[in-house]
Structures are given as C-alpha cells and as structure tokens.
N, C-alpha and C positions, 0 to 999 in steps of 0.2 A: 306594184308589189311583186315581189320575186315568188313563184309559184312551185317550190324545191322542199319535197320532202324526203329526207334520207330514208333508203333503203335499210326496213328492219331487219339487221343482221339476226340480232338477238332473237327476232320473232320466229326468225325462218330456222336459224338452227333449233329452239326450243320447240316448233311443229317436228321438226326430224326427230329429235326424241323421245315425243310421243308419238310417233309413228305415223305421222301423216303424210299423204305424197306432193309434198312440194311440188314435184317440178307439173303435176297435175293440176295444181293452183293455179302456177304462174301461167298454165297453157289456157285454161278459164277465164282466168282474168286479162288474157290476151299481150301479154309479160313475159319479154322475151328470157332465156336459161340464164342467159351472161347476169340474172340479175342476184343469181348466185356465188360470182365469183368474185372474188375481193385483190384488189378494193372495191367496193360498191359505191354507184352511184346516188342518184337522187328520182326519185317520181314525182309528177305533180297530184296535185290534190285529188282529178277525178282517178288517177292509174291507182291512187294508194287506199283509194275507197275502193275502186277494181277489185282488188288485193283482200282485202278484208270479205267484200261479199262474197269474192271465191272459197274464203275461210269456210265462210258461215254455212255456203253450199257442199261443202266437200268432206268439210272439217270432223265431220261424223257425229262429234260429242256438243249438246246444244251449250255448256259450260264450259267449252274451250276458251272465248273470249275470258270470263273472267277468271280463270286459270292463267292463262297468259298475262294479266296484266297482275295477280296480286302474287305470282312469283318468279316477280323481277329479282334480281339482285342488286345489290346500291352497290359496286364495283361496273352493274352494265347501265347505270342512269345514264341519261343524256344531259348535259349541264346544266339546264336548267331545275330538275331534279336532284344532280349534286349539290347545285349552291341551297337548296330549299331544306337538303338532310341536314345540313349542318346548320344551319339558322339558329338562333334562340328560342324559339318558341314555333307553334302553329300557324299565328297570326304572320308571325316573318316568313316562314314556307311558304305561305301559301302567295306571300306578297312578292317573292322573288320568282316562283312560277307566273305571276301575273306577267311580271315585268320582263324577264328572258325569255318566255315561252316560244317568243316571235325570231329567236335567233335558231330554233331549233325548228319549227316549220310553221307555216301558215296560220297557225292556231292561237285564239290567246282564252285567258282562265279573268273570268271576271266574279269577284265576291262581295256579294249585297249581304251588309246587317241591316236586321230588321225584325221585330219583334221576337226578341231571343233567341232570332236563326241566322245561320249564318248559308246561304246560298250560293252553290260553288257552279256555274254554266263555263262548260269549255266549246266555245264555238269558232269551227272552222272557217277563215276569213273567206276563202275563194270558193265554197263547193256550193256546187249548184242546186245541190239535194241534199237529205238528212244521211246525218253520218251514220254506217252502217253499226247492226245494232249490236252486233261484237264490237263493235271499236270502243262505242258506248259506255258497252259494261266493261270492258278492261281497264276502260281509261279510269271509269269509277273507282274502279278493284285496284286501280294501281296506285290513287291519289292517297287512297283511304289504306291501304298497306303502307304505306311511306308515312302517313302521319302516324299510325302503330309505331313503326319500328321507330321516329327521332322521339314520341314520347316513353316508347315501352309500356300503353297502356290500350288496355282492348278498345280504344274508341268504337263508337259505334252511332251512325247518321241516323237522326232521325226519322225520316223518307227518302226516299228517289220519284222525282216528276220524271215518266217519261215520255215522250215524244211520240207515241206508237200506240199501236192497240195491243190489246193485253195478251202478252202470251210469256211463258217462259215463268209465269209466277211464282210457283212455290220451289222453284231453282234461284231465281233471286232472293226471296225470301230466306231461305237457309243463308246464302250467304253475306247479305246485310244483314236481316235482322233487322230489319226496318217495316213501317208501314210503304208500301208502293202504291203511287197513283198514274192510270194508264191517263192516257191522250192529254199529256201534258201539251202547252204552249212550247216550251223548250225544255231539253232535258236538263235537270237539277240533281245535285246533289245537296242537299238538304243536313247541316249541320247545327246543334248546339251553340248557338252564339259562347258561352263558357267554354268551348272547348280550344277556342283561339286563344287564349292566355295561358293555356299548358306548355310549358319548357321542354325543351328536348334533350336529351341526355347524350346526342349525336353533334351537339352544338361543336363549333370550331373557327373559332373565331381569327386563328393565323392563319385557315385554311382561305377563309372566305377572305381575308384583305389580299391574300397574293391573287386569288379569280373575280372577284369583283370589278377592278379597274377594267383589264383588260373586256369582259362583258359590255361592261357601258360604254366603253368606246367603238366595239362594234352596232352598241342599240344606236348611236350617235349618227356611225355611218348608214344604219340603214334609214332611219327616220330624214335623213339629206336624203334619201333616193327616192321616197315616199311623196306620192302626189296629192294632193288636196280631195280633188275628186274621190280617190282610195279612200280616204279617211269621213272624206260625210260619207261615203257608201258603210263605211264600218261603223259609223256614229247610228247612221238610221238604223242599220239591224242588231244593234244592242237593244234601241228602245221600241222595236216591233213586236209590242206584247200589252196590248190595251192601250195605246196612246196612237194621235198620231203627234212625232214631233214636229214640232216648230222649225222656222230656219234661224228664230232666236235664241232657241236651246243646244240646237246644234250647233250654230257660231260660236255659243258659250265654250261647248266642248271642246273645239276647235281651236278657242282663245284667239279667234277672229272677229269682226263687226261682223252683221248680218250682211249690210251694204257689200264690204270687202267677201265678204262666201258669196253672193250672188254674182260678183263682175269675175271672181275667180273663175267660177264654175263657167262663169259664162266663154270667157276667154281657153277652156277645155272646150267648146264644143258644146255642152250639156246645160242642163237650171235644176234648181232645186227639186222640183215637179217631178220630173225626169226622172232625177235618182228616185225618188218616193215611189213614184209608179212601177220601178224595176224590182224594186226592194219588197213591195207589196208582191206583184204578181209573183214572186219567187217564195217569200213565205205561203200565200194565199194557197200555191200548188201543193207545196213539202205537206201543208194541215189536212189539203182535202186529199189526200192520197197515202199519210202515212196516220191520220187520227179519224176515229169515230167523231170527234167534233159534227156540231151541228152550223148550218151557213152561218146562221145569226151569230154564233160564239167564233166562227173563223172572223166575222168581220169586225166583232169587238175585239178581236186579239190586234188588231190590221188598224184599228182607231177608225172605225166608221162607226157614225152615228146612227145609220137607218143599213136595214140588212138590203132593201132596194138601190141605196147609195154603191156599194159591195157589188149587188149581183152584175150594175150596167157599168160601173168600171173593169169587172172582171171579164165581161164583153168584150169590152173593150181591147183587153187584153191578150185574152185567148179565144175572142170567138166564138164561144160556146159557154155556159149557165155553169156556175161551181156545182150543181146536182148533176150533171151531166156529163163536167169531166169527172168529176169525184167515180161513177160509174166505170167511165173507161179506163180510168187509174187502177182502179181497185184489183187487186190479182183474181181471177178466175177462183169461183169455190168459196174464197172467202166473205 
C-alpha cells in the first residue's frame, strides 16, 4: 500500500492566518521549508502525524485542531469530501467517504449501525501509533460540519469515545455538545442511527455521474496493487476490539477460503499468527501508553481470555510486563 499523504495546503495556509509560525512547525516536526511551496508534495503517514504534533506543541490555542477542521470550505474538500456533499442523504456521505477515503491517503472511515447508533471510526491504515490528538478532533469537527452544511441542520452526535486519557474536556464539550467518554478502545464518533436518512439539500446528482466513474476506476487501480498480506493486516485491526478474529472470519472478509488465506500468506513470507501477534503488540502498546485502561480491559480489547494469557504474550513481545512498559511510556508528571 502506497504510503502518500498530500501535503495540507489548506491547513498551513489557514495556520498563517491565524497567526501561527509555520515554518517553526515544519522545523519541529523535522519538515523541510520547500514543503511550503507549490506545487506541494505528499508526506507519509508518520511525517504527517510529525506535522500535526508539532501543531499541537507550538499551535498555542488547545482548540486549534478543531477550528481547523470545522472551517473548511467545500470549494477546499478533497474529493472524497466533495463527492460525500453532494450525495443524497447522510447515509450516502458517509458511504462515499467510506469508499474514496483511500484515493486521498492512507485512511479509511468505517460505520457500524447498532442499536440506534450509528458509529463513525476513521483509522489510519499505516501508523504506527495513535493519531495525534488535533488530528482527531478536526477530523471529528470536519465530518460533522460537512454533514451540517449538505443537511442545513444543527446535527448534533450523540458521544465521542476517545482513545486518550481525559483532557481538553469542557473544550470539547462546548463544541459537540455531546456526552465524551475518555480511554476509549478506538476513537468514535457516535451518531443517531436516524440521522442517516436526512437528505441533503447540497445533493447533485449531474455532478456526482461526471466524478464517480472516473474515482472508481482509480479505486480499481489501486486494489490491482494491493497485496493480500495488506488486507488481512487491515481486516485484523478493524476487529481488534474484544474479539480475537478467526482466520475464518477474515477469509470471509477477504472473500477468500481459509485454506487459500493461509497458502497465500504463506507464499508472502508470513501465517496468520504472525500477522495477529504484530497487530496485537501494536494495539496492546497504543492502550497501555495513550489510555488509563487497566491490563485485564487491554487484554479483553486484544481477545484474550485470561489477563496471564496477555501479560506472557506481551513478553514475548516487548520483553518486559504491559505495567512496566505502561510506566516508561507514560510522559513524566503525568
């Protein structure tokens, strides 16, 4: 999987207008100047997290991030975002960011209904770590402005799960309007299952048949360049949250036999194990260093049955007890 995320033009000019120092950013986040000049290139996943924690560190205002992402303009979306304003409804936005997200970088947007909610997680295919927590909230601030403006109606999300330990509360608070729960398993945006059937008044329907085509023929090309391996590593950390999957479940996903996912994988190099253990130990770290979570709730998130199952696989893994890294993870003070 191609590892190419454009360079936010938009973002860096909208820091220079509220006064922030860029070129002070880019030198933080270790980001050479030329990434200012246009045309601009592309970052990969960890430079463009780089980028965002330099925000977060320098940025001055703790509400930058979601400033930044709930005043975008829809003349500066990115196409995936365009084709989602004009859609029919919420349920079709939200289904066409599912579907393009991946033409525009790394990321893709998955939404579970389920008992009258609708649950929106956008998770970064390649990062090795939790996405920073400006990104977070923009990304939020920018999903949920976007579904305002194609309905013209004050939506308003039920909760936000987030992935962290609690801080920044009654700044989010003001602007969801939401109840917030800290030391989520993964960060959510938490919607009204009802509020997917709202029409959009931005709908365009001549617009989206001449940009459609062309979109899916690119999703076409990339999914030919996309390897198998790539795809159970992104199957297992969708369902890395109280389960552990099966190699049955995930061939299902795959629309492969189990038999054929295992000679595949096998013929990469790697086995199903493999990927599990990799996908674990990378969740298992992100919980014990960005959430108050306790072992036993990390290792039910991870699908182990016994929290001693957990602690000597995690040996395994890193060497040292998840209370012990969890310690040296943890930032000084806090």
């Amino acid at each position: 999987m191609e590892d190419h995320v454009p360079v936010p033009g938009v973002m860096l000019e909208r820091l220079v207008a509220l006064g922030v120092d860029v070129a002070r950013i880019l030198e933080r986040a270790g980001l050479p100047r030329a990434v200012l000049a246009v045309p601009r290139g592309r970052l990969t996943t960890a430079e463009f997290f780089a980028l965002w924690h330099a925000i977060e560190e320098l940025g001055g205002s703790r509400d930058l991030g979601l400033r930044l992402g709930a005043e975008a303009l829809p003349h500066k979306y990115d196409i995936a975002s365009m084709a989602a304003l004009h859609s029919p409804s919420v349920a079709e936005a939200l289904a066409k960011i599912a579907k393009y997200k991946r033409l525009v970088c790394p990321e893709e947007l998955s939404v579970v209904v389920r008992r009258g909610e609708a649950r929106l997680r956008f998770h970064w295919l390649l990062a090795e770590g939790d996405p920073p927590r400006f990104l977070v909230d923009g990304t939020f601030a920018s999903v949920l402005a976007m579904l305002q403006r194609g309905t013209q109606k004050p939506i308003a999300p039920l909760r936000l799960e987030l992935a962290r330990r609690r801080a920044d509360a009654a700044l989010l608070t003001r602007h969801f309007g939401c109840e917030l729960r800290f030391d989520a398993a993964v960060d959510l945006l938490v919607l009204p299952a009802a509020v997917l059937a709202e029409p959009f008044v931005t709908h365009n329907a001549d617009l989206l048949a001449l940009l459609l085509p062309g979109l899916d023929a690119e999703l076409d090309a990339l999914a030919a360049r996309r390897s198998l391996v790539d795809e159970a590593r992104l199957a297992l950390r969708r369902h890395m949250c109280g389960e552990r999957p099966s190699v049955d479940k995930v061939a299902r996903e795959l629309r492969v036999s189990p038999r054929t996912l295992q000679r595949r994988l096998g013929e990469a190099g790697t086995t199903y194990q493999h990927l599990l253990d990799e996908v674990r130990s990378q969740s298992a770290r992100r919980l014990l260093a960005g959430t108050d979570l306790d072992a036993g709730q990390v290792a039910f998130l991870l699908g182990f049955e016994e929290l001693n199952s957990f602690t000597r696989a995690f040996q395994g893994w890193e060497g040292t007890t998840p209370t012990r890294y969890r310690a040296q993870a943890r930032p000084e003070g806090a």
